[in-house]
N, C-alpha and C positions, 0 to 999 in steps of 0.2 A: 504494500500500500504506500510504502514509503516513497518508494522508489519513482511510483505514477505520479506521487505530486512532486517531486524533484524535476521528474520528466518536466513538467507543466513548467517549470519555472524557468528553467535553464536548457538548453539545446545547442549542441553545437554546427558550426557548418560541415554537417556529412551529405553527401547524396540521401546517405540510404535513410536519414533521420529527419528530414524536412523537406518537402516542397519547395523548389526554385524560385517559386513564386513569395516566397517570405522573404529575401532580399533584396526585391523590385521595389523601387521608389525611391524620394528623398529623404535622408538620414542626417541632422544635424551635428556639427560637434559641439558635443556636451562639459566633455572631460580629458584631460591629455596627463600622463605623465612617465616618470621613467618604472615605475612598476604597478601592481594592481595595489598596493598598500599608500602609495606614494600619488594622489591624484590630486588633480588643480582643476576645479570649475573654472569653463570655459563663457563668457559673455556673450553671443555671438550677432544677439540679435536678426537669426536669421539669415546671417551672412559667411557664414562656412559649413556651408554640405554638400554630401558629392549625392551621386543620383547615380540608382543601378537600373539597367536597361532593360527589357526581355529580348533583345537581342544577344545580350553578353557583351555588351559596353558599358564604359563609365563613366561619368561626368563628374566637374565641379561646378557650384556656382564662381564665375571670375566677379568679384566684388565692381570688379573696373569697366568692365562693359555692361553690367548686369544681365549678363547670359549664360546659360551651362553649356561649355567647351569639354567636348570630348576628348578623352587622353588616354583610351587605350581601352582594352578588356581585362573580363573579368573569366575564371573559371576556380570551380570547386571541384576538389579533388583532396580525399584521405582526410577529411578537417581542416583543411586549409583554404581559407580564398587567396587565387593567386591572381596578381594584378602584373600585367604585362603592357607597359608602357608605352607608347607612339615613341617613335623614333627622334621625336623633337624635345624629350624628357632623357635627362640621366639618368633614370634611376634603372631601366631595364626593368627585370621581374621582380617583383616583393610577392613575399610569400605573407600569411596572418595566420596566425591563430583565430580562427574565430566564432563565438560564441552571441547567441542572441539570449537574451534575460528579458525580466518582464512579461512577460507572456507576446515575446519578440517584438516587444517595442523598443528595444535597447539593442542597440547591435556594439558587441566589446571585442576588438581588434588589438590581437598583440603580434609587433615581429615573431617572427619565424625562422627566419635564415642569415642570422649571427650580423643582426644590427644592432647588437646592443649597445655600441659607441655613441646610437645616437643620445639627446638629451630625452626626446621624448620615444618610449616605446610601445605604450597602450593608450588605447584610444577608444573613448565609448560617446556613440553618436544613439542620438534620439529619432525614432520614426517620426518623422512632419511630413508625409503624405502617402 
């Protein structure tokens, strides 16, 4: 019994464990920091979220044009969302951890593939549509 409402709270990005369709839309950032213990509310006013396709692309809102500019795909695979960059981005692939909470109104993104130099490494954005 335990286990079903665990289920209900928390889920990760597997294939085999959610619908595709549970990561389509726009996702707010909420929270950034270097661990899940170590978090900084984010202000954003609406003005930093990226947007997942049902093509398998990605978006951000660019604050400066006020438009979402595509910047690559997305694909899940083993618990991982993997973001694979346009060619006009350094970053190449990132890999995530990632996890939806809330009963998937939270979507919680941590590197994967040994970013942790950066400052920030998890990142949990709020469903807004």
């Amino acid at each position: 019994m335990l286990m079903v409402i665990l289920t209900g709270i928390s889920s990760s990005c597997n294939e085999d464990l959610f619908d595709r369709k549970t990561i389509i839309g726009k996702w707010e950032l909420i929270s950034q920091g270097i661990n899940a213990d170590n978090m900084i509310p984010i202000n954003s006013n609406g003005g930093r979220y990226i947007e997942y396709f049902s093509d398998g692309t990605r978006g951000y809102y660019d604050t400066i044009t006020e438009e979402i500019r595509i910047n690559g795909n997305y694909q899940i695979r083993s618990g991982l969302l993997i973001y694979n960059y346009d060619k006009s981005y350094d970053q190449g692939r990132v890999d995530y951890k990632c996890d939806f909470i809330h009963n998937n109104n939270q979507l919680k993104l941590t590197f994967a593939n040994g970013l942790s130099d950066l400052l920030f490494s998890v990142f949990i954005y709020q469903r807004i549509k």
